[in-house]
N, CA, C and O atoms as CSV, one atom per row, in Angstrom:
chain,resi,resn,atom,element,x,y,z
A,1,UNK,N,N,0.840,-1.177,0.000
A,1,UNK,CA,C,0.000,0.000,0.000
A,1,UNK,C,C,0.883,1.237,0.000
A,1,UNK,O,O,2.098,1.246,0.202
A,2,UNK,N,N,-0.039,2.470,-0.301
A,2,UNK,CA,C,1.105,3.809,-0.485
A,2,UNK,C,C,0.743,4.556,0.228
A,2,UNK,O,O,-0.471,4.500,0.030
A,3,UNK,N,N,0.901,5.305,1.005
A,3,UNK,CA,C,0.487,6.553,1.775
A,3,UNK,C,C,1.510,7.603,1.187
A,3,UNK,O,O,2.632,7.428,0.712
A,4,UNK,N,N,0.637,8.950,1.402
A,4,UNK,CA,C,1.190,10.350,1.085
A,4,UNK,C,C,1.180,11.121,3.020
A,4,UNK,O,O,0.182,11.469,3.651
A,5,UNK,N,N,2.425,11.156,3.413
A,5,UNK,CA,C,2.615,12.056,4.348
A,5,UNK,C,C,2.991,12.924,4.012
A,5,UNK,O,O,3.927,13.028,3.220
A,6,UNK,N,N,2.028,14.303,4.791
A,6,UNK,CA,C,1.609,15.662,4.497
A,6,UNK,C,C,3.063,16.261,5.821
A,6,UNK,O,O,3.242,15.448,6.729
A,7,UNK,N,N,3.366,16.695,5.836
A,7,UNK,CA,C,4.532,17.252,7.236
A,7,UNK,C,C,3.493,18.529,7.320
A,7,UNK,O,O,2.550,18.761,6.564
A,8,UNK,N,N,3.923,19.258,8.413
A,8,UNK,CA,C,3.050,20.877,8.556
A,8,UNK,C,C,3.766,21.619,8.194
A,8,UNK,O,O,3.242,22.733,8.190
A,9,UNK,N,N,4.936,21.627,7.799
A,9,UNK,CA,C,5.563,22.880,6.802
A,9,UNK,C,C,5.375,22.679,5.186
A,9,UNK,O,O,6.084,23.245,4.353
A,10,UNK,N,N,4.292,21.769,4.877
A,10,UNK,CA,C,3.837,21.548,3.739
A,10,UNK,C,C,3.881,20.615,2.897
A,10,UNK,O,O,3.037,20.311,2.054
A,11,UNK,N,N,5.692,19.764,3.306
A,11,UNK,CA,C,6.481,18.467,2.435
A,11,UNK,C,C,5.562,17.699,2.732
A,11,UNK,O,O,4.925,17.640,3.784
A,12,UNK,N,N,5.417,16.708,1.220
A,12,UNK,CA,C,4.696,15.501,1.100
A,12,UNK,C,C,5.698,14.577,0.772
A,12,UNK,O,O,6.671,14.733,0.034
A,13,UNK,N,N,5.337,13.584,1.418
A,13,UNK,CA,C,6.228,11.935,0.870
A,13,UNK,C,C,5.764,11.024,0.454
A,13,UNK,O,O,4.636,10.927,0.936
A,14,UNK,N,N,5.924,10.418,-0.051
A,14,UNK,CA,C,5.093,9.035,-0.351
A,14,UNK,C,C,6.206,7.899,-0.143
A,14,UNK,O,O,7.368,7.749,-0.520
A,15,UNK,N,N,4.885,6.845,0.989
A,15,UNK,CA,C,5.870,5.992,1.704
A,15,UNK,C,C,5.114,4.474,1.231
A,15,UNK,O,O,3.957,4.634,0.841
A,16,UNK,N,N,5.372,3.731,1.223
A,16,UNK,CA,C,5.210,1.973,1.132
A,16,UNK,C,C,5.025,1.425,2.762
A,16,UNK,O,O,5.738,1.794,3.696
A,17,UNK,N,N,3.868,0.437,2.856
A,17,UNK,CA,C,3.582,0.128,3.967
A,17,UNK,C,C,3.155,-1.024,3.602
A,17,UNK,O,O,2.678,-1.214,2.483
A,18,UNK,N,N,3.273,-1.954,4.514
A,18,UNK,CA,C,2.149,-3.013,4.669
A,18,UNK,C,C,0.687,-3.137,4.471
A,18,UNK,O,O,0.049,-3.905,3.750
A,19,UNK,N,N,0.076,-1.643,5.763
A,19,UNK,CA,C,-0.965,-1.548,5.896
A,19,UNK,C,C,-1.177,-0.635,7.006
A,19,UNK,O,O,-0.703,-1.048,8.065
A,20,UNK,N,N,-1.681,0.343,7.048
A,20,UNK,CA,C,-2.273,1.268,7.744
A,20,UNK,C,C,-2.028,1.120,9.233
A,20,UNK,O,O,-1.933,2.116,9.950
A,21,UNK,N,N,-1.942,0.091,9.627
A,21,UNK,CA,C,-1.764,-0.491,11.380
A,21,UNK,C,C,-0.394,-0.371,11.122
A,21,UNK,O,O,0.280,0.186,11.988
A,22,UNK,N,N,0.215,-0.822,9.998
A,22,UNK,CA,C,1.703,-1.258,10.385
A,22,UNK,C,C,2.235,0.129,10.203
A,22,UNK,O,O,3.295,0.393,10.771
A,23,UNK,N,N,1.668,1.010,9.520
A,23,UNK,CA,C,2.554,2.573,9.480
A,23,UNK,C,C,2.267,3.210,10.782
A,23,UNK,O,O,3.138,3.898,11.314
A,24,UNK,N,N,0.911,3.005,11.434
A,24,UNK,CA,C,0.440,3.673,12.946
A,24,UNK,C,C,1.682,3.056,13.452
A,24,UNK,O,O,2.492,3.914,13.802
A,25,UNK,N,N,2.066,1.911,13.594
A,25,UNK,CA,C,2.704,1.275,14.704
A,25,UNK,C,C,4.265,1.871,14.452
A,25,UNK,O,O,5.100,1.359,15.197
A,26,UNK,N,N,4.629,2.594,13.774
A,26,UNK,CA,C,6.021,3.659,13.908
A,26,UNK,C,C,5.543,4.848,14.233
A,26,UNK,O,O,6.435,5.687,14.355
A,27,UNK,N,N,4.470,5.236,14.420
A,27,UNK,CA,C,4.055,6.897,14.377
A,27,UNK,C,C,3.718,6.781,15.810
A,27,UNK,O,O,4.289,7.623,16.502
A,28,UNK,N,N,3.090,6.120,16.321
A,28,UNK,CA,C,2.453,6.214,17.758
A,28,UNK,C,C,2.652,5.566,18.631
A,28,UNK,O,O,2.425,4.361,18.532
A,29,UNK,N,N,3.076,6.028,19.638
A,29,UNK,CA,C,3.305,5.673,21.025
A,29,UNK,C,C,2.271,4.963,22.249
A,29,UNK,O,O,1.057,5.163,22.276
A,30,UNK,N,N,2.911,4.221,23.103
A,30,UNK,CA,C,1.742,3.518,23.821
A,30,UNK,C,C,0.478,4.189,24.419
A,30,UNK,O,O,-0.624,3.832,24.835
A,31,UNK,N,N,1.400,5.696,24.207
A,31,UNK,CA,C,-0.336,6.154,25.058
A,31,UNK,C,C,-1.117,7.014,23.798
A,31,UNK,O,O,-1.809,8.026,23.912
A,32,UNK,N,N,-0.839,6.419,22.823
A,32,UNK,CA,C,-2.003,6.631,21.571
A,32,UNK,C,C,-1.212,8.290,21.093
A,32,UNK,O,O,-1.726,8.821,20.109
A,33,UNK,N,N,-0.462,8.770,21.520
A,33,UNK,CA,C,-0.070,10.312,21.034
A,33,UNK,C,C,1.025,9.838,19.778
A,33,UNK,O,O,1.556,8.729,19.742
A,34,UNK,N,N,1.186,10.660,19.012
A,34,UNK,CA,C,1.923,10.775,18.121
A,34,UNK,C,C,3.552,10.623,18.470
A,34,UNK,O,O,3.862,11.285,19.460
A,35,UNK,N,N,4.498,9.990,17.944
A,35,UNK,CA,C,5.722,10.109,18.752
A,35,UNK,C,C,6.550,11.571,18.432
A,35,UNK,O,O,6.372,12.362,17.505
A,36,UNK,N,N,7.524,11.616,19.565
A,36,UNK,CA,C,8.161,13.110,19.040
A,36,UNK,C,C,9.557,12.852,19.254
A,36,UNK,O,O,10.277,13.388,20.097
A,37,UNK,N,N,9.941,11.777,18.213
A,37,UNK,CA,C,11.242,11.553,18.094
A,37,UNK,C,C,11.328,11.145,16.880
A,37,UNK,O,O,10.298,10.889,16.256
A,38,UNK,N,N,12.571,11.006,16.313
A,38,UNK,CA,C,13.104,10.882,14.665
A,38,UNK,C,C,12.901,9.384,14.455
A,38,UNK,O,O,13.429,8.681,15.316
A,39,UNK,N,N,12.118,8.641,13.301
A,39,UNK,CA,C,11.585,8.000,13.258
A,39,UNK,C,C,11.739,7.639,11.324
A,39,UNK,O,O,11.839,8.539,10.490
A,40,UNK,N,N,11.721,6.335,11.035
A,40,UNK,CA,C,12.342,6.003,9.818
A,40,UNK,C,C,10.517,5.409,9.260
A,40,UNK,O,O,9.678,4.626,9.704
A,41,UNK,N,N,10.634,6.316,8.098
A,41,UNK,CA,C,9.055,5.829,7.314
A,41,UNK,C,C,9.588,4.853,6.365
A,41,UNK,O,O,8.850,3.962,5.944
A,42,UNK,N,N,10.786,4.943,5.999
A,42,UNK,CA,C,10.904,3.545,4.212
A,42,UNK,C,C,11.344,2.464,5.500
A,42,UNK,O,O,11.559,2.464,6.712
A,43,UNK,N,N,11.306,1.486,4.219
A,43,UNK,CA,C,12.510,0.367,4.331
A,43,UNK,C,C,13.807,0.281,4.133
A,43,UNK,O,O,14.534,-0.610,4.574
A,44,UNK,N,N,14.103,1.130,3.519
A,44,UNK,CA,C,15.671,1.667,3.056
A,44,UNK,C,C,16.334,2.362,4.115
A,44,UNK,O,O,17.553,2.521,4.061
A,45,UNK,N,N,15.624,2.812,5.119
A,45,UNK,CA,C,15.863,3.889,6.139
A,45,UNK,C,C,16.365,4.760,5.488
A,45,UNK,O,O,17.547,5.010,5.726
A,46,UNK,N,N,15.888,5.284,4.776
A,46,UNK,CA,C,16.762,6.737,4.166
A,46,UNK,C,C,16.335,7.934,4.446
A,46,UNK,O,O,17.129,8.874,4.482
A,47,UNK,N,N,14.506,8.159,4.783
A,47,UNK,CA,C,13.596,8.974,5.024
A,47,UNK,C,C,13.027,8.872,6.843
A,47,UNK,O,O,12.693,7.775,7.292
A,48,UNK,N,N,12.996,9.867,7.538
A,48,UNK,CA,C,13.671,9.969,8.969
A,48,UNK,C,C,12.589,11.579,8.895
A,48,UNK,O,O,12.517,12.524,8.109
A,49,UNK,N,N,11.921,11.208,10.124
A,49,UNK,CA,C,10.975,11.984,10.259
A,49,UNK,C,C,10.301,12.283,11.630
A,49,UNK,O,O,10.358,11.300,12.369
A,50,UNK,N,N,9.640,13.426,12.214
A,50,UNK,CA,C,9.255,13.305,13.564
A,50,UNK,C,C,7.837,13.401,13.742
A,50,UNK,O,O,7.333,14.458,14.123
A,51,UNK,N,N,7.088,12.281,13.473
A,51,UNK,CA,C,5.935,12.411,14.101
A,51,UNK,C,C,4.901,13.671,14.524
A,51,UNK,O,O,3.750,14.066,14.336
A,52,UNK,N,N,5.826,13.926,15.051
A,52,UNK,CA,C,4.471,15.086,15.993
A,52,UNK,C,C,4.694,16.044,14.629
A,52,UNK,O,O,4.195,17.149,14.844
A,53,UNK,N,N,5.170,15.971,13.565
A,53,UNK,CA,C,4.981,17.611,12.748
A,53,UNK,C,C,4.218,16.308,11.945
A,53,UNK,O,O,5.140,15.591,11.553
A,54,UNK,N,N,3.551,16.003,11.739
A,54,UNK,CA,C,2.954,15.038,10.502
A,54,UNK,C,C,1.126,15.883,10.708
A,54,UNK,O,O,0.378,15.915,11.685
A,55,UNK,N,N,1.019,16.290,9.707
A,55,UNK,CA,C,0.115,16.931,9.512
A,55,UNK,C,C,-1.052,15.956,9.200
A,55,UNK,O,O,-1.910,15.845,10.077
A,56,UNK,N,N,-1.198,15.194,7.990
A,56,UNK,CA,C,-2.225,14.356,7.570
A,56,UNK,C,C,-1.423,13.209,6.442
A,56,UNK,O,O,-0.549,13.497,5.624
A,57,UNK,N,N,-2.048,11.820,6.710
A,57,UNK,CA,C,-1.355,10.717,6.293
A,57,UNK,C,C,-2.988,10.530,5.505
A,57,UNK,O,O,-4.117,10.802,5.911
A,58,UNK,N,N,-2.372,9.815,3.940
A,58,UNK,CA,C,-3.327,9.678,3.417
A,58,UNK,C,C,-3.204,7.776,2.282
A,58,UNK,O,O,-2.164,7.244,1.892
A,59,UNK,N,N,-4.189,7.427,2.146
A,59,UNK,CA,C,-3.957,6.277,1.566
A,59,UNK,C,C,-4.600,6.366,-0.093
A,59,UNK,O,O,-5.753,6.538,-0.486
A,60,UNK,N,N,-3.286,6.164,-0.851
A,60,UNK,CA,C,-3.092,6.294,-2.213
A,60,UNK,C,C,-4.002,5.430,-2.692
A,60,UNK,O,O,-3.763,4.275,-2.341
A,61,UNK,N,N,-5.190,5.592,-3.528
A,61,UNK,CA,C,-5.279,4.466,-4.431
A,61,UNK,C,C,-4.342,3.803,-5.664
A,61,UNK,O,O,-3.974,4.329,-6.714
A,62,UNK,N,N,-4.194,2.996,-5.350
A,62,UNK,CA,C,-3.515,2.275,-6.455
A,62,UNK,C,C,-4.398,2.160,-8.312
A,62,UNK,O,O,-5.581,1.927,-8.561
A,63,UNK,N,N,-3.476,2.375,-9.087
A,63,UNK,CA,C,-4.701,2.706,-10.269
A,63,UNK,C,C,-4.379,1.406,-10.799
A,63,UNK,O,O,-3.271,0.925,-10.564
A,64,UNK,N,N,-5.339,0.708,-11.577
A,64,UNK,CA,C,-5.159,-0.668,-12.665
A,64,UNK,C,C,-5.338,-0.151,-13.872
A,64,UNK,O,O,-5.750,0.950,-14.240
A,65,UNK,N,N,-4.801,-1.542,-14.709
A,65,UNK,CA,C,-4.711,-1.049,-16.072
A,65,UNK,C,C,-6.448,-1.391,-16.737
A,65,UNK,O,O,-6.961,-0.799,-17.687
A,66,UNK,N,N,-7.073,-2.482,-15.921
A,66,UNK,CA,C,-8.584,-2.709,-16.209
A,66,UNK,C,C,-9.196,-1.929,-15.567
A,66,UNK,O,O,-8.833,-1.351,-14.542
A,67,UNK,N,N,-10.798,-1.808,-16.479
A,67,UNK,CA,C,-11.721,-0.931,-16.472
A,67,UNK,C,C,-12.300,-1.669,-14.988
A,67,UNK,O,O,-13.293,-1.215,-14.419
């Protein structure tokens, strides 16, 4: 699956996930708040990010080549 993270200074990313639980489960902390530490969205670890500025996470549709 693809998500588009929105940051609040405007940057968008687009990240690869499993699934929606499995991207929550790097973003959020046990007591349900957003984390506020530097935090890796790929698999590559190349993209390193802090949570608490994440504005809105969104789930890409994927397009097919059938109607």
């Amino acid at each position: 699956m693809k998500f588009k993270i929105t940051m609040a200074s405007g940057k968008e990313y687009i990240v690869h996930s499993q699934s929606f639980a499995a991207l929550e489960e790097e973003l959020i902390n046990p007591d349900q708040d957003l984390k506020n530490s530097l935090v890796y969205l790929d698999r590559e670890q190349t993209l390193k990010v802090n949570p608490s500025h994440i504005s809105c996470v969104e789930k890409l549709v994927e397009q097919t080549n059938g109607k």
